[in-house]
C-alpha positions, 0 to 999 in steps of 0.5 A: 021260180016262175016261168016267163013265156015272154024270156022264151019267145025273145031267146027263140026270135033272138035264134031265127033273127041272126042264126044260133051265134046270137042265142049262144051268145046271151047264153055265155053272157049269163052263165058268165054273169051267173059264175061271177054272182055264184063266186061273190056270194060264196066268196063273202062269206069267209071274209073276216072280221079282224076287231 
């Protein structure tokens, strides 16, 4: 995995713009979007196939 310098650089001026509610924010957003792709990926695997 890579690092971008550039996803850090806008977190921080995302932080120092509005205080931490917005950092906090972005971080809830994707540890939500996270969870939902996490428990899709598992979920599918036990779908079945009824033939």
């Amino acid at each position: 995995m890579e690092h971008h310098p550039a996803a850090a650089v806008w977190l921080t001026e995302a932080a120092r713009q509005q205080g931490a509610g917005n950092l906090l924010r972005v971080v809830l957003i994707v540890m939500v979007l996270g969870c939902v792709l996490t428990a899709w990926f598992l979920l599918r695997g036990y779908k079945r196939k009824d033939d």
